[in-house]
N, C-alpha and C positions, 0 to 999 in steps of 0.2 A: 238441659234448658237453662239458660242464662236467666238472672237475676239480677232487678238494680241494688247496687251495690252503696249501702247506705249507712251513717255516724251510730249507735244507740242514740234512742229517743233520750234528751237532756236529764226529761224528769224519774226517768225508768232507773238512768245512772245514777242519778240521786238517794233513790229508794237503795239500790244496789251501795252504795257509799255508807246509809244510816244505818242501814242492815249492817251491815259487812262490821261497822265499829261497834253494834251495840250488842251481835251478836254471835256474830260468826267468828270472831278473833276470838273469845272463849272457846268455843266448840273445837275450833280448830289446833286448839294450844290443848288441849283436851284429847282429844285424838291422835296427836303427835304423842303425847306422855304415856298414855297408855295401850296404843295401837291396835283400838277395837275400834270395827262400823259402828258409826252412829246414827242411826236411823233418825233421828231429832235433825240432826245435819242433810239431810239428803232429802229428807221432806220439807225444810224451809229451802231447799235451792229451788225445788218445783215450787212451789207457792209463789218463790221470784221470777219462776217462769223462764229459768234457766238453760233447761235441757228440750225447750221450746225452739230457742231464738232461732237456729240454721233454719228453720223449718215455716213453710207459710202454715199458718194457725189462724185464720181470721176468728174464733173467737177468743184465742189467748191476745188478740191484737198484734203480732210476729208476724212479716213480711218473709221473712226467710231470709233476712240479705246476714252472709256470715261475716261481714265485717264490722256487723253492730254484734255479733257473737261474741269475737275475739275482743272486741271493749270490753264488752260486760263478765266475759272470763279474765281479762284482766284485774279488771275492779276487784272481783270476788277474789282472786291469788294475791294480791295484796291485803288482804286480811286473812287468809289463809289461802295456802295453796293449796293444799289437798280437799280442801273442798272445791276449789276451781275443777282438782283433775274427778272429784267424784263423778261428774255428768259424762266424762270423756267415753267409756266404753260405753254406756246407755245409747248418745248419740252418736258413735259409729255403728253399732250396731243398726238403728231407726235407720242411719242413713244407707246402709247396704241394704235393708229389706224396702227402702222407698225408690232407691234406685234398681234390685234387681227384683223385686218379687214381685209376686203373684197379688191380688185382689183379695183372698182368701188369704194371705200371709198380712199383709201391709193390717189388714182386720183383725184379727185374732192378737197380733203382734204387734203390728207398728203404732196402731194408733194409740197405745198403752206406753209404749218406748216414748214417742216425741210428745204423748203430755206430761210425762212424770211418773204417770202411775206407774208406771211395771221398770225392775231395774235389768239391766242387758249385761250379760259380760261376753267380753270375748277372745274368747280360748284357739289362740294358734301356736305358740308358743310350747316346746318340748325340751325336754333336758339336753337334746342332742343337739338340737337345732339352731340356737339362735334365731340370725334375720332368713338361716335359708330354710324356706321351703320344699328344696328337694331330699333335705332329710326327714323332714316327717313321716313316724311310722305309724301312727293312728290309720286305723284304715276304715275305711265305709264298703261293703259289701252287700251285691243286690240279693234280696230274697223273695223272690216274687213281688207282692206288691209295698214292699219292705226293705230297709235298709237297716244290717247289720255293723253298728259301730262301736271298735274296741282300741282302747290306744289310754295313753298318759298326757296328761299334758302340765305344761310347769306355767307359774307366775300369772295365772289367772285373774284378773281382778274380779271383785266380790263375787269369788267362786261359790263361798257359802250362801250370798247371802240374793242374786242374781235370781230371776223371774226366769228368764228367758237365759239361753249360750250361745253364740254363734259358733258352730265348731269343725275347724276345719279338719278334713280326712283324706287320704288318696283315694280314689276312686278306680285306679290304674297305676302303675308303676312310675310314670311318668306325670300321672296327671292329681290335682286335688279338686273336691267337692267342698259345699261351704252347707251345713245342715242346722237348721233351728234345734236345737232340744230344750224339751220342756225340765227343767232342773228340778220338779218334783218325781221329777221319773227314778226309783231306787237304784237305776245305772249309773249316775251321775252323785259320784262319790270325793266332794274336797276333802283335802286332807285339811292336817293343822296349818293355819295362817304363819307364814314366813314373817322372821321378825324382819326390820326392816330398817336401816340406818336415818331412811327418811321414806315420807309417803307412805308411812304404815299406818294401819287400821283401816284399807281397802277388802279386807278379807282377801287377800292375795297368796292363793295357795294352791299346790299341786292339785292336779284333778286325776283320777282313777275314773274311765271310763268304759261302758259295756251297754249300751241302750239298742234297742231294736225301736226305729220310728216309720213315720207311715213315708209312702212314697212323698205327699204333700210337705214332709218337713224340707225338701231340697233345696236351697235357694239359686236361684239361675238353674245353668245347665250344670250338668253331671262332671263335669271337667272345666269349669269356671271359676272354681276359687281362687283362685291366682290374680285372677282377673278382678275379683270382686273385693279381694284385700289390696290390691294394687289402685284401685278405684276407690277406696276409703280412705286408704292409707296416709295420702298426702294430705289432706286436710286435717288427719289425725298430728301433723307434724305439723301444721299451723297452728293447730289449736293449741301443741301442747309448747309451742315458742309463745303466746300470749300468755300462759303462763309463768316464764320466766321472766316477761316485763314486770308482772306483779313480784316476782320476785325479788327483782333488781330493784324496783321502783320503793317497796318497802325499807330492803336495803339502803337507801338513800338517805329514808325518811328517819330508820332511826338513827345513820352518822349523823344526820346536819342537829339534829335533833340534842345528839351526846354531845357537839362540837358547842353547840348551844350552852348549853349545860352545864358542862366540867369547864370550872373555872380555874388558870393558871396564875396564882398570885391576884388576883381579881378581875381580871378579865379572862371572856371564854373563849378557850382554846382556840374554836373555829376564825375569830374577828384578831387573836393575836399572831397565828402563824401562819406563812403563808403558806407553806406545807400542809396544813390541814385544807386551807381551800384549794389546793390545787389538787387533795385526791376528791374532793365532795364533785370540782369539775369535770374531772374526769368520771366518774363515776355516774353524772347525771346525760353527759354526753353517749356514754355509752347506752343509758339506759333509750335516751331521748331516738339515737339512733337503729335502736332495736329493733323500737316503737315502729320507727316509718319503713321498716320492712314489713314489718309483720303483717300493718295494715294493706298495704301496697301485694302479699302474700295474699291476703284476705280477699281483695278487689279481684285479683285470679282465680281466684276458686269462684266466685260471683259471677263471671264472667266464664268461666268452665273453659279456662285456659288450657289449649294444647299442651303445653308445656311446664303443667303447674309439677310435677315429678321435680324434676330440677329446681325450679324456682321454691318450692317447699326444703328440699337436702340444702340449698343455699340459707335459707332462713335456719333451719335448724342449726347448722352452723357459726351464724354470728350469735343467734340467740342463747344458746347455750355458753359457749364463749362468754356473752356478757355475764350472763350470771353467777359466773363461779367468777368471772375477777371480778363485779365487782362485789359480792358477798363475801369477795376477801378482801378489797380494798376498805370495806365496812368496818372489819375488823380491826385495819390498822387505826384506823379511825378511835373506835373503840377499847382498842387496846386486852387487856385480861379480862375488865369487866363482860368484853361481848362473848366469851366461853363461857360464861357464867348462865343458868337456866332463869336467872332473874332479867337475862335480856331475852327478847324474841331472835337476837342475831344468827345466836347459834344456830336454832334451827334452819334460820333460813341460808348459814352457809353450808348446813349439810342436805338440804334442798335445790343449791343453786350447781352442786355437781351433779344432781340426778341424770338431767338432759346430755349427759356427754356421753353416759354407759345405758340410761332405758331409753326404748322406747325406738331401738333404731341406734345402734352405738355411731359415736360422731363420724369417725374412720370411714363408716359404708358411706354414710352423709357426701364425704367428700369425694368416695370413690363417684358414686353416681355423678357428680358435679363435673367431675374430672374427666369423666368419659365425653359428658356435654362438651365441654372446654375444645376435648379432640376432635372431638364431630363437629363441632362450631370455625375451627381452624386448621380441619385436615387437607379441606380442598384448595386452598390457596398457596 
């Protein structure tokens, strides 16, 4: 079902902006340093009605249109990013049990997922495996009216600390299931949290797994998972290129800001050299051009594009790209002081490489684009 696809409300952004500087750039510089969940963080992103927005909500006031999402996950990664990405497994999770489940799931589960209350993780991801799904060994096995689930799984976001798991299993040799487990269930074992160069204190940690659930935990059909991560997925790569605008866009904010500031012989570096403006240029052009992908990304998924698979690997693409040059172009900017933990740079230049190796490493990004490219210009 297509959706009109529409700005964030002015004043919502607002609220999102005052928030974001008065309290969320603590929390988040907070988080980063010591790389523990912060449940104080994850409860003011719901109170903002964050992990709302994809989703029609007429009493949170939410239209569902996700292009006013990716503003407002924007906004938020500009004061921190890891709080941008805290909502991201919660709402793909909501949005695989809205798009495949049951009445009885969407109840129990979803309607906890897309208001806040309950948090989701979701657990595909295996030591072996990477982006492929045909090596997953976790398996799901029928037992009358019962499914038997044993397997590992690596890089879980808030493995600990997660209400709900999405988790996916083979079902058959060839094929995967996608199963709810309840994460009070004593099968469902995270290890210790992975330290983490950047984007730690997700509670992102291996999972040891052995649950026995009811037939009802199944989501879709019995050989659907494929399908139903394939069906999330691209929008999870939209969401998480709006992230990197906040990234980049921050970046920006504190060169022009240093350029500002440090003064050469008495005037400031930025208004005496033209070299400084012409990286603050470039750097805002990149970010600006990110920008009108992303949204233009966003309008696709609204629209429940044929072809959002590709047009998502294309946005992951630039948007990552942007934000490692320009959270390095930052630095030039900045010079030694931006290594320094007295600036916010540092983090976010070891933030703006994340999108190139998680989440979907760039390389498959481009394979999948690549293959589009042949099929777009094989027949002629």
């Amino acid at each position: 079902m297509t959706v009109e696809s529409r700005p964030l409300d002015p004043d919502l952004l607002a609220i999102l902006r005052d928030v974001g500087k008065e309290r969320i750039r603590d929390l988040a510089t907070q988080v980063d340093r010591t790389q523990e969940f912060s449940r104080e963080l994850w409860e003011l992103l719901c109170e903002l009605g964050l992990p709302t927005m994809p989703f029609v909500d007429e009493d949170a006031g939410h239209d569902g249109s996700f292009r006013a999402y990716v503003e407002g996950i924007e906004e938020v990664a500009s004061h921190g990013a890891c709080a941008a990405l805290y909502s991201g497994p919660t709402v793909q999770v909501a949005t695989a049990i809205d798009r495949f489940g049951t009445p009885e799931q969407k109840e129990r589960w979803g309607q906890g997922l897309i208001s806040g209350g309950l948090l989701g993780a979701w657990s595909f991801t295996e030591p072996q495996t990477g982006s492929d799904p045909q090596q997953i060994q976790t398996w799901a096995r029928r037992d009358g009216d019962e499914w038997v689930i044993t397997g590992s799984k690596m890089f879980t976001s808030f493995a600990p600390h997660a209400d709900v798991a999405l988790v996916f299993a083979k079902t058959s040799e060839r094929r995967l299931g996608a199963f709810l487990v309840d994460t009070t269930d004593p099968g469902w074992q995270p290890g210790p949290p992975i330290k983490m160069l950047a984007f730690g204190g997700q509670g992102t940690a291996p999972v040891s797994i052995d649950v026995r659930v009811p037939a009802s935990a199944l989501l879709g059909a019995e050989d659907g998972g494929f399908d139903i991560m394939v069906g999330t997925e691209s929008e999870a790569k939209v969401r998480a290129s709006a992230i990197t605008i906040g990234i980049g866009r921050r970046a920006l904010e504190e060169a022009a800001n240093y350029a500002l500031g440090r003064e050469h012989r008495g005037e400031p570096i930025g208004q005496k050299f033209p070299t400084i403006q012409g990286i603050l240029g470039e750097m805002a052009a990149q970010v600006d051009g990110a920008r009108a992908v992303v949204h233009a990304a966003a309008e696709a998924v609204d629209r429940r594009d044929p072809n959002l698979k590709v047009i998502a690997a294309s946005t992951r693409i630039v948007c990552a790209r942007m934000a490692r040059e320009v959270t390095s172009l930052a630095m030039q900017v900045c010079g030694a002081y931006g290594f320094t933990q007295e600036m916010v740079l540092e983090r976010l230049y070891r933030e703006g490489k994340f999108y190139e190796v998680g989440q979907g490493v760039i390389e498959l990004q481009k394979m999948i684009v690549g293959k589009d490219v042949l099929k777009r210009y094989g027949g002629k």
